[in-house]
C-alpha positions in Angstrom: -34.7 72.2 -73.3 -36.0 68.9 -72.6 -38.8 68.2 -70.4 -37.2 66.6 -67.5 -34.3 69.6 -67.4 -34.7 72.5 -65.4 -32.6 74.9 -66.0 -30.6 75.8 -62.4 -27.6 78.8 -64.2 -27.9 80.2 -67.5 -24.8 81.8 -69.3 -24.7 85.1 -67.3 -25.6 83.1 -64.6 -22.1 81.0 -64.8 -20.3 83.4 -65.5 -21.0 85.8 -62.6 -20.3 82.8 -60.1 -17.3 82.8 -61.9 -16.1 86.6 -61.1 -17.3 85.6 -57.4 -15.1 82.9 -57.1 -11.9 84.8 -58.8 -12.5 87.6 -56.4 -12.6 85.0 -53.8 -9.2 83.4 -55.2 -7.7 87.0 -55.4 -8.4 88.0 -51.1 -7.5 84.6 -50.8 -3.8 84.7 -52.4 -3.6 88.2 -52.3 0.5 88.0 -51.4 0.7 85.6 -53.9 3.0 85.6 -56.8 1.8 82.7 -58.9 -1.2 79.9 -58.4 -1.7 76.8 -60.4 -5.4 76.4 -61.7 -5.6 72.5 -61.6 -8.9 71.6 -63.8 -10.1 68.3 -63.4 -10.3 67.4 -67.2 -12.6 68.1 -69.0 -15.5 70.6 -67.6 -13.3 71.4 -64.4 -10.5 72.5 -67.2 -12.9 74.6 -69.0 -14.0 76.0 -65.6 -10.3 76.4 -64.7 -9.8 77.9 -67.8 -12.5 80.3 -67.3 -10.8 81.5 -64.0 -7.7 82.2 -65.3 -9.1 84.2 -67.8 -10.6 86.2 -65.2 -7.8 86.1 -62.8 -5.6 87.5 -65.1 -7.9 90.4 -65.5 -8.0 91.1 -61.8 -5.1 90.5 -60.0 -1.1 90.8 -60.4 -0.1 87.3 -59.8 1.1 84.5 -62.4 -1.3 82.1 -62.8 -0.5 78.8 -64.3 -3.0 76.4 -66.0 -2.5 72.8 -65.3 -5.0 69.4 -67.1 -5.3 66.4 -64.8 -7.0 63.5 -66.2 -8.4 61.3 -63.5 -10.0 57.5 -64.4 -13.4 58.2 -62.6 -14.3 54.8 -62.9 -11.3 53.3 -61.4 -11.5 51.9 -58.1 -7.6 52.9 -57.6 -6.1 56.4 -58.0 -5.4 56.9 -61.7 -4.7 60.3 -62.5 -2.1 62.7 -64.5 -0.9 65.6 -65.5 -0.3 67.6 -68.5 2.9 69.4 -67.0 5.8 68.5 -64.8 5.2 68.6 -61.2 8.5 71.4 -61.3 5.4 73.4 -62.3 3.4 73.2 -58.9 5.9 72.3 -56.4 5.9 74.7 -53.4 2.9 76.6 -55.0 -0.7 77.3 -54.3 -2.9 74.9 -55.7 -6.5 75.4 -56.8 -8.1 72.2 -57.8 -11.2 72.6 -60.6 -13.8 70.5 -61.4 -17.6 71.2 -62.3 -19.6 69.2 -60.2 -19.0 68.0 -56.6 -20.9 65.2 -55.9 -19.5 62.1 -53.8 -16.3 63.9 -54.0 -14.7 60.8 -55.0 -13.1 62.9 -58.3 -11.4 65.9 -56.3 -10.1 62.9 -54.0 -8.3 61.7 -56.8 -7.1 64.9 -57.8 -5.7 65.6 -54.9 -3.9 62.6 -55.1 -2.0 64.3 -57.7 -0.2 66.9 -55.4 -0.3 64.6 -52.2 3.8 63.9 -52.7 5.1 66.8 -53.6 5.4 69.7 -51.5 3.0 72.9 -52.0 1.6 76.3 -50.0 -1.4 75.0 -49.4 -4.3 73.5 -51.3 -7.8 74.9 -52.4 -11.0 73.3 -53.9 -13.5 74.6 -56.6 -16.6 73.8 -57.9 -19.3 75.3 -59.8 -22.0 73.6 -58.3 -21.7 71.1 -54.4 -25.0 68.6 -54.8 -24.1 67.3 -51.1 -24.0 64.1 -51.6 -20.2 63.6 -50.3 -19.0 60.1 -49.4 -15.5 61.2 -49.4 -14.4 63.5 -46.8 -14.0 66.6 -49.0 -14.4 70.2 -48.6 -14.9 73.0 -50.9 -13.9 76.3 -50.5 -15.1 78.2 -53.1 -18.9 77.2 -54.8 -20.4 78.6 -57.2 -23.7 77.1 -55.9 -24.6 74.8 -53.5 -28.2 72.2 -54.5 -29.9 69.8 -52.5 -30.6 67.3 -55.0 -31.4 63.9 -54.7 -29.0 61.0 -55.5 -31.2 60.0 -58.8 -31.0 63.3 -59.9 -28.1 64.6 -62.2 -26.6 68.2 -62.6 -25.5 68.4 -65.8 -22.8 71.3 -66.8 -22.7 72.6 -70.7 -19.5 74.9 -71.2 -17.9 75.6 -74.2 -19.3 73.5 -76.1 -19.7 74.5 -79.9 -23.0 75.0 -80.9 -24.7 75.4 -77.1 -25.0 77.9 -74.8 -23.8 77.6 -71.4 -25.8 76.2 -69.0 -26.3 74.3 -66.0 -29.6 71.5 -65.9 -30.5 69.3 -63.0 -32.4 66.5 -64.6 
């Protein structure tokens, strides 16, 4: 680990947030018979991913795992999918990502869904720094930081050759 990293979640870490926030997805679609898991590509995916795996091991309902790619760097909405929205339409929604920070990236995945009709709408993240600047609300975290704007949390899943891991540098 690098000298200006500290470490903030280690592998076990990650992945107990991650039963948490199933379990709070399960009381909180309990009568449900299907969700969509809508990852904000690519660490929200893999988080996403990571919840339906866990999902599926916990509760009855169907869920459905759904990639949107979103141009962070756009200063217009630019976002799709990887399915048709026949796939989320009149269903619950729970939008993924890693990291909330301004909140400007679930904005624009909620963009997404804003035009087609659904149950109702959740948010996840693994880690809220509170730095919002869009109005945006999460309602399931893994962990909520203080940081400071300079600093950056940076998430490490699935990828080959590293442990998972969660740094604020």
């Amino acid at each position: 680990m690098p000298q200006n990293q500290v470490l903030i979640l280690d592998k076990k870490q990650i992945q107990q947030k991650i039963n948490r926030i199933a379990y709070q997805i399960l009381e909180d679609n309990i009568d449900e018979k299907e969700i969509v898991l809508a990852g904000i590509w690519d660490r929200g995916y893999k988080l996403a991913f990571r919840l339906e795996k866990t999902l599926n091991e916990i509760s009855e309902f169907k869920t459905t795992l759904l990639r949107i790619d979103v141009e962070k760097q756009s200063s217009k909405l630019v976002a799709k999918t990887d399915l048709p929205e026949s796939n989320w339409k009149n269903k619950v929604i729970i939008l993924v990502d890693d990291v909330l920070n301004s909140g400007k990236t679930l904005a624009y995945g909620l963009g997404v869904f804003l035009n087609t009709p659904h149950k109702k709408i959740r948010t996840v993240v693994l880690v809220d720094r509170s730095h919002k600047i869009f109005p945006i609300a999460t309602d399931f975290v893994g962990l909520e930081l203080a940081t400071v704007l300079k600093e950056h949390v940076d998430v490490i899943m699935d990828v080959e050759g590293e442990e998972d891991r969660v740094y604020l540098s």
